[in-house]
C-alpha positions as CSV (number, residue, x, y, z in Angstrom):
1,X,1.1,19.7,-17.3
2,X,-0.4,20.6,-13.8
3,X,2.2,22.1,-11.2
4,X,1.8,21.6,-8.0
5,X,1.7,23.9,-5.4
6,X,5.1,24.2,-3.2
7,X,3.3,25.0,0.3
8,X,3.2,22.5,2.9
9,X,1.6,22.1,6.4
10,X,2.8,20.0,9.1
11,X,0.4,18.8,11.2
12,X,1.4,17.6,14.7
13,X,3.6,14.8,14.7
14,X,3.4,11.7,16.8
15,X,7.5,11.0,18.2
16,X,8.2,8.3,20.6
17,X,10.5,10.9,22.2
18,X,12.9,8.5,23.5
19,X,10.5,6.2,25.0
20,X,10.7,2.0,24.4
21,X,7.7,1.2,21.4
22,X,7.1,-1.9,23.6
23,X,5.7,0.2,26.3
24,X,3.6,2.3,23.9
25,X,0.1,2.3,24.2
26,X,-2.1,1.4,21.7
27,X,-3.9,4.4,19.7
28,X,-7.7,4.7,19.8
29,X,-7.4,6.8,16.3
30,X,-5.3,7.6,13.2
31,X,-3.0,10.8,14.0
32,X,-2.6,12.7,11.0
33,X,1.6,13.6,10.8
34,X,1.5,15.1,7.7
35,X,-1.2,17.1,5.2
36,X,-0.7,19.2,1.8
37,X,-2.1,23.3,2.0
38,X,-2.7,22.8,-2.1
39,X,-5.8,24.1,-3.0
40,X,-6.3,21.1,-5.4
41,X,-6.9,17.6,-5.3
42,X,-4.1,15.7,-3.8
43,X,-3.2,12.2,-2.3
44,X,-0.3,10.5,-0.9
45,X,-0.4,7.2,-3.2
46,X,2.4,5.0,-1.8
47,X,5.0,5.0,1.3
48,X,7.9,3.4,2.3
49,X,9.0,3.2,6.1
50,X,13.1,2.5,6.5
51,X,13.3,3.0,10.0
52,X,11.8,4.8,13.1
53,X,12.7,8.3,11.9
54,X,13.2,7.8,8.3
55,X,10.6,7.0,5.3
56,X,9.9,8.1,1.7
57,X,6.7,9.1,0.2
58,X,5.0,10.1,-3.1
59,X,2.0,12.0,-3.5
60,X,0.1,12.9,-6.8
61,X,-1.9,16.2,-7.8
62,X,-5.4,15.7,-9.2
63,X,-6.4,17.8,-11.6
64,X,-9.5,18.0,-13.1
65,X,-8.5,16.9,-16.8
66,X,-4.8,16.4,-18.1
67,X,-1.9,15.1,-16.2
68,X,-1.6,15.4,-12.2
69,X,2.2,16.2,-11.2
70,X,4.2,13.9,-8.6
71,X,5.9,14.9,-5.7
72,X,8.0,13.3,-2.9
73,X,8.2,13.6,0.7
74,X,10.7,12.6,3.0
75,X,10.4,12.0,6.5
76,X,14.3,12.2,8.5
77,X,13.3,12.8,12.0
78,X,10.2,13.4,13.0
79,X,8.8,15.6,10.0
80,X,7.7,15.1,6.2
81,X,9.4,17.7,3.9
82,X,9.2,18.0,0.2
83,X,12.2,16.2,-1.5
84,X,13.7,16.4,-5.1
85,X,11.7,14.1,-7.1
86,X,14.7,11.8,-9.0
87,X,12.7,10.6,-11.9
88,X,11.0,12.7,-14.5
89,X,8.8,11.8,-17.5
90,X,9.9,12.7,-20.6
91,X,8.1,15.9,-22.7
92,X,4.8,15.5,-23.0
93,X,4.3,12.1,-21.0
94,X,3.4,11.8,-17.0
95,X,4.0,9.0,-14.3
96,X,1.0,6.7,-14.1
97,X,-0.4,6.4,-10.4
98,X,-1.2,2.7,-11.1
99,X,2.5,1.6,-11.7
100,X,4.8,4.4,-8.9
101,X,5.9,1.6,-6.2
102,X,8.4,2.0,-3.6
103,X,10.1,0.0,-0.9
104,X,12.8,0.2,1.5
105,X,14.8,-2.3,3.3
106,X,17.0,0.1,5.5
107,X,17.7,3.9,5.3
108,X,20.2,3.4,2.8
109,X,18.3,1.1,0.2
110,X,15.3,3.0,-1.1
111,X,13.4,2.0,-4.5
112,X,11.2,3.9,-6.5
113,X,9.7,2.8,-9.8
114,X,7.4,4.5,-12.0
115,X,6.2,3.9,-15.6
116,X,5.1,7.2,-18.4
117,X,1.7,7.7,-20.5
118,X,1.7,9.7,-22.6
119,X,-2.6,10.9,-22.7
120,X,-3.9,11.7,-19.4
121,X,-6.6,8.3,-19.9
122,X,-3.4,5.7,-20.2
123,X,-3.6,5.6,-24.0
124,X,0.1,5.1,-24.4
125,X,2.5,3.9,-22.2
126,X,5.8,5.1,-22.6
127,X,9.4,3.5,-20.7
128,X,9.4,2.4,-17.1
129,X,12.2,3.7,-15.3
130,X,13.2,3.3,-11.6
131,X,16.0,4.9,-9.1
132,X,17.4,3.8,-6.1
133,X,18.5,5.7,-2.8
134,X,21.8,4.5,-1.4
135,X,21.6,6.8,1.8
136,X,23.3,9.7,0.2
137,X,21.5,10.5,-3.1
138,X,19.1,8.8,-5.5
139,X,21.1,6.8,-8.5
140,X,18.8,6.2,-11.3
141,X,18.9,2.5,-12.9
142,X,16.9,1.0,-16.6
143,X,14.4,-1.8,-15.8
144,X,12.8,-3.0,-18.9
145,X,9.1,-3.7,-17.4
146,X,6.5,-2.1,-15.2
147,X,5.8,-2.8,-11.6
148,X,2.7,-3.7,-10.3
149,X,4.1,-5.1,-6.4
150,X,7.7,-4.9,-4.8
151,X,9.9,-6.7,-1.8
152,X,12.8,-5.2,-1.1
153,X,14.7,-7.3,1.3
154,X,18.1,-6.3,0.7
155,X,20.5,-4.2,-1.8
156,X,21.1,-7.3,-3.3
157,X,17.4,-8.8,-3.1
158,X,14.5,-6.9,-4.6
159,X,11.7,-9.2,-6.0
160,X,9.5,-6.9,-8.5
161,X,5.9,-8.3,-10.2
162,X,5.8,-7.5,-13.8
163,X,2.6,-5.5,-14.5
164,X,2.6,-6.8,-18.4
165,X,2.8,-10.3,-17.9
166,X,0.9,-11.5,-15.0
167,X,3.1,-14.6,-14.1
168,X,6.1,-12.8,-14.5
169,X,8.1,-12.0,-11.7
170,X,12.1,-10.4,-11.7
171,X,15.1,-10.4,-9.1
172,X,17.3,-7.9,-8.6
173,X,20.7,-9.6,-7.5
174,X,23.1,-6.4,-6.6
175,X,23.7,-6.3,-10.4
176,X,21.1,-7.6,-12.9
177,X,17.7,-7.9,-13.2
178,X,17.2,-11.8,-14.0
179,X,13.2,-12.9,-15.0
180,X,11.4,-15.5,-13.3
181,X,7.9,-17.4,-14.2
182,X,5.4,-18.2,-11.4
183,X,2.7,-20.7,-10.9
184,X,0.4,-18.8,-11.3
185,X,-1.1,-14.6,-12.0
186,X,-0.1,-13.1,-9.0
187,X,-0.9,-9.0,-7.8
188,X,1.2,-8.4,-4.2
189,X,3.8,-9.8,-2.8
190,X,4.8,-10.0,1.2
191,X,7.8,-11.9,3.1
192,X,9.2,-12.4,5.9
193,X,12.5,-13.0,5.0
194,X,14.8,-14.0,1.8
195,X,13.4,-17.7,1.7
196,X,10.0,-16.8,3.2
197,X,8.4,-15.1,0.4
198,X,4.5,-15.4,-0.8
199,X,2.8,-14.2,-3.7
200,X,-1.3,-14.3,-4.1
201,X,-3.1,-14.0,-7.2
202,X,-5.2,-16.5,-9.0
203,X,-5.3,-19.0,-11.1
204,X,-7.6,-20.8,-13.4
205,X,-10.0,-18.2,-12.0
206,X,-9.5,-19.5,-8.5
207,X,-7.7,-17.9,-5.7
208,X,-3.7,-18.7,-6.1
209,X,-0.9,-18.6,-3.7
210,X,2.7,-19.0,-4.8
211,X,5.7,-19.4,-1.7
212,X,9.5,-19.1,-2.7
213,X,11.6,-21.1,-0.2
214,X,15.1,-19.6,-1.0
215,X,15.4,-21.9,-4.1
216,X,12.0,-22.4,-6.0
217,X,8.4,-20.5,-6.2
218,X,5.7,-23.3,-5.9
219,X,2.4,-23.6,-5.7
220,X,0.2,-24.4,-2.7
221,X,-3.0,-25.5,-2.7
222,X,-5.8,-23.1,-1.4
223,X,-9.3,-24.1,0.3
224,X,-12.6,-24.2,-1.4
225,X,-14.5,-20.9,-0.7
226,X,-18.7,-20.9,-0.4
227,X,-19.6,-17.6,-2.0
228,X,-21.9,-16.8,-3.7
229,X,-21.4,-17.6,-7.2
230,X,-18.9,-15.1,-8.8
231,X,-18.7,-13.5,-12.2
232,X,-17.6,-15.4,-14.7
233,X,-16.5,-17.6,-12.0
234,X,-13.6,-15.2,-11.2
235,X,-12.5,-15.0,-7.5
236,X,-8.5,-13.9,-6.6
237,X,-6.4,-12.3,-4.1
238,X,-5.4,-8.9,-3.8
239,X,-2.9,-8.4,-0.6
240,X,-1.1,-11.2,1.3
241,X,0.6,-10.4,4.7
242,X,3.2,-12.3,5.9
243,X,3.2,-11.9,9.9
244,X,5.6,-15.0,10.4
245,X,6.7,-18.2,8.7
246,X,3.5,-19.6,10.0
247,X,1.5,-17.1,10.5
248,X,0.0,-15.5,6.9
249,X,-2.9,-13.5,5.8
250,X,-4.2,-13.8,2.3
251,X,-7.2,-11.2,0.9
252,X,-9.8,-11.2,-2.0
253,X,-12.6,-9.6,-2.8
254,X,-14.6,-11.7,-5.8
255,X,-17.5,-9.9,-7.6
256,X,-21.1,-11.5,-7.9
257,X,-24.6,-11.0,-9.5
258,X,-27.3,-9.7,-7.2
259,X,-30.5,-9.6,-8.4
260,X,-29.7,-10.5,-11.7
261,X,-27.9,-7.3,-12.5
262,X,-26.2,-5.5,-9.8
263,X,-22.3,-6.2,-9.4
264,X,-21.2,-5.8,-6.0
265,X,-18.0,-6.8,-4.0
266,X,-17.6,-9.0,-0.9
267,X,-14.2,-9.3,1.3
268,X,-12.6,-12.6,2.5
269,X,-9.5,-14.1,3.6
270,X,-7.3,-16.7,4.4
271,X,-5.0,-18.0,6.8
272,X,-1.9,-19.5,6.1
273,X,-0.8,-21.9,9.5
274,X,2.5,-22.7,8.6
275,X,1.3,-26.6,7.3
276,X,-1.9,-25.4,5.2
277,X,-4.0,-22.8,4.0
278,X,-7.6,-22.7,5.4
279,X,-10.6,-19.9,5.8
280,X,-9.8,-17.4,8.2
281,X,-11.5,-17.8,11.5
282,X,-14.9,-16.7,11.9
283,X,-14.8,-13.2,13.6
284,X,-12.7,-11.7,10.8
285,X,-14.1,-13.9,8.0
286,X,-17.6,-12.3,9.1
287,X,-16.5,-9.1,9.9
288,X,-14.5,-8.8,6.2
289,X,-18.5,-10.2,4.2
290,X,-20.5,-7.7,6.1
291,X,-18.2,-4.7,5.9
292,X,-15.4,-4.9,2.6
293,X,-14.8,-1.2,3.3
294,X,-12.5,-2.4,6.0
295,X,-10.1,-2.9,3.4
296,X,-8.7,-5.8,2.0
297,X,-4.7,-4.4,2.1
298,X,-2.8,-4.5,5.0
299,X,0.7,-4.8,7.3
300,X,1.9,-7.0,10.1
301,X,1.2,-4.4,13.3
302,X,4.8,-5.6,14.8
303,X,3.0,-7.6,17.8
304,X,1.6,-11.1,16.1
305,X,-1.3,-9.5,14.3
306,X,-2.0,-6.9,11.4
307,X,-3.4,-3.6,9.9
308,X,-5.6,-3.6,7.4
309,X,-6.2,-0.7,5.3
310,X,-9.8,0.6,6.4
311,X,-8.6,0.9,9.8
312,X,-9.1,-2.6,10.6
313,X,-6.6,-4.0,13.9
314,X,-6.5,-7.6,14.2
315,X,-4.6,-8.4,16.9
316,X,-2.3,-11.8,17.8
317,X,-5.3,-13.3,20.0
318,X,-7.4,-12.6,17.7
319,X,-9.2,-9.5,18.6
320,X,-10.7,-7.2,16.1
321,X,-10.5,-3.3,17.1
322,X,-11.7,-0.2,14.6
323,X,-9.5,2.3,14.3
324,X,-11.0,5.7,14.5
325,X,-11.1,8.6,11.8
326,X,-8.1,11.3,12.8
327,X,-8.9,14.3,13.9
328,X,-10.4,17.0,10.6
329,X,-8.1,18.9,9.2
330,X,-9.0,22.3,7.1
331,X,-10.5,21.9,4.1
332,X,-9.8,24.4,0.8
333,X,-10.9,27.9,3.1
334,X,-8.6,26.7,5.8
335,X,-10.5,26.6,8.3
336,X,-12.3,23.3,9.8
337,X,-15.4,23.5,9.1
338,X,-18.9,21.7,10.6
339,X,-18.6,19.7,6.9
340,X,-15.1,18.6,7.7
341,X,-15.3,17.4,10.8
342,X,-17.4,14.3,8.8
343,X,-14.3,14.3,6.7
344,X,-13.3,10.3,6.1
345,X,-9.7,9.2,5.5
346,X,-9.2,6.9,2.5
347,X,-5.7,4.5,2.8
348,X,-3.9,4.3,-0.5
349,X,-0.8,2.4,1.2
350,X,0.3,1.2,4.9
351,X,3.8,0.0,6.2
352,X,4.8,-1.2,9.7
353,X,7.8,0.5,10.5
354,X,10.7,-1.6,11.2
355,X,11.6,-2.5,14.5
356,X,8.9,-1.0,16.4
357,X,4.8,-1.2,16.2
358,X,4.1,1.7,14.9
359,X,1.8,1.7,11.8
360,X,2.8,4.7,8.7
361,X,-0.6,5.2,6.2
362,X,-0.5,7.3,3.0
363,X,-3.7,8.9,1.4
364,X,-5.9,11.2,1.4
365,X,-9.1,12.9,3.8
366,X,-12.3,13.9,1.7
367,X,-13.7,17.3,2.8
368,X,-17.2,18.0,1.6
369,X,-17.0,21.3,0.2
370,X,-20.4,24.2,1.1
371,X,-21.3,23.4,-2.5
372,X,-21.7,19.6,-1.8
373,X,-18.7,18.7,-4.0
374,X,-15.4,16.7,-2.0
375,X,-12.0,17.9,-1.6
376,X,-9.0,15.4,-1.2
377,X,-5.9,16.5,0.8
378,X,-3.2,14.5,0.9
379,X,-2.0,13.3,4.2
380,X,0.1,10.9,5.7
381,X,-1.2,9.3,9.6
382,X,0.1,6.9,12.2
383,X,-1.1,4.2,14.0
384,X,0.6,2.5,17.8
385,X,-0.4,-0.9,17.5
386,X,1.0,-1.0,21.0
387,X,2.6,-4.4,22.9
């Protein structure tokens, strides 16, 4: 098994200071908070934001075969630290990147969940396995399935997707895990509240969206989409995010044929209006079919419009701003070099943090190397929305 290595670098830290978030400028650029020294491959692959000054990260080490170690981070204050991680694979098995989730409602109700292979390809999956942070220490708890999206609303209230069966969805009730079938296949989840939640997916190889109103999940019709024709006529959604009751952002990205053979990919989305869904309005619908790099992940930016994960900032009237690149860090022979300062930063996972508009990012920044290979650090950045 890989270990990773202990030294850490914090990178300037962007900190309110005292000052009201509503009066906060909006950011031209990412600021990098927080970056790894590890000589190897590393990325920051999920985060969870409880509050202004507290938030929970995991990161993974790359190696170049076998198993890449995990580590968390937590942020209390202003700075990211190393923390204890609370769950460990058994001998001879590793976390798998695809299933480590976690989610925060407050400061004092954290959730991380994590499933084992046991081959460093996925071969065999071993038990899932989750823990819980209650303010004062991690609590570990037994979950019998693997987690492929998570809400956590409230100690008593976690919604978790089942990775094994796709309609499969389970609630967390302050004491029990009780299962629950959808509609439909569904991939993320976003909500606004405890009877305000959405899940997107598909269905029938069509794009799906699934609401739960307190009581029951139901279907809702989506619109017709004129794309080109897709693969085996499969089109879906990714990410939804839930701005307000009536104010929703759905995201998919079918693949299609071009010229008979090449497979390529091609963003869209949808909005939700509080009465009906319907294709998004032209200016992002456009923008998302010309460039699908933007990302099709995102977070409500705290001020009527959202984030989306390739530094994409769609505002409440409607405006579309880039985000720029942060500043280079130092690649492997720490130093910044002419080849890093074309480094690109790649968003595994973004959160608004609560109560302000302030935007956190997990991932990594690729740093070409003299030797023309690329380097990933780690990193964790921030984004003012402003308002």
């Amino acid at each position: 098994m890989a270990v990773a290595a202990a030294a850490l670098l914090i990178v300037t830290c962007c900190d309110s200071g005292g000052r009201d978030d509503d009066t906060k400028p909006r950011s031209a650029r990412w600021q990098l908070d927080y970056a790894t020294t590890s000589t190897r491959d590393t990325s920051v692959t999920d985060i969870a934001a409880a509050s202004r000054d507290e938030g929970w990260a995991v990161g993974q080490d790359i190696p170049d075969d076998g198993f890449g170690e995990f580590f968390l981070l937590h942020r209390h204050g202003t700075a990211w630290k190393r923390a204890e991680m609370p769950l460990q694979p058994v001998k001879g098995a590793e976390f798998d990147n695809d299933y480590m989730h976690l989610d925060a409602s407050s400061p004092d109700n954290v959730w991380l969940f994590a499933s084992q292979i046991t081959d460093s390809v996925g071969g065999s999956v071993g038990e899932p396995t989750a823990a819980r942070w209650d303010g004062r220490r991690w609590r570990t708890t037994s979950v019998d399935f693997r987690v492929w999206d998570v809400a956590v609303l409230a100690p008593d209230d976690v919604w978790a997707l089942d990775a094994n069966r796709a309609v499969g969805l389970h609630h967390w009730d302050g004491e029990r895990w009780t299962v629950h079938d959808l509609p439909g296949e569904a991939v993320a989840l976003s909500a606004t509240g405890p009877d305000d939640i959405w899940a997107v997916g598909s269905h029938d190889d069509r794009p799906a969206t699934m609401h739960f109103d307190g009581k029951k999940w139901r279907s809702v019709p989506t619109p017709e989409l004129r794309l080109p024709r897709p693969v085996d006529g499969d089109a879906s959604l990714s990410d939804v995010v839930a701005v307000s009751r009536d104010d929703v952002w759905a995201f998919g990205s079918p693949e299609y044929w071009t010229d008979g053979a090449e497979v390529r990919e091609m963003a869209f989305a949808l909005h939700w209006d509080g009465k009906r869904w319907r294709k998004a309005p032209k200016a992002i619908d456009t923008t998302l079919r010309s460039q699908p790099e933007l990302g099709t992940s995102g977070t409500p930016d705290g001020a009527g419009g959202f984030v989306l994960s390739g530094g994409l900032h769609h505002t409440d009237d409607g405006t579309l701003h880039t985000i720029k690149q942060p500043k280079p860090v130092a690649g492997r022979s720490g130093k910044i070099t002419k080849a890093d300062r074309h480094q690109r930063f790649q968003i595994s996972d973004l959160q608004l943090v609560p109560g302000t508009h302030e935007i956190w990012a997990s991932g990594n920044v690729s740093v070409e190397l003299s030797d023309g290979t690329t380097f990933l650090r780690g990193v964790i950045a921030s984004y003012s929305t402003g308002g």
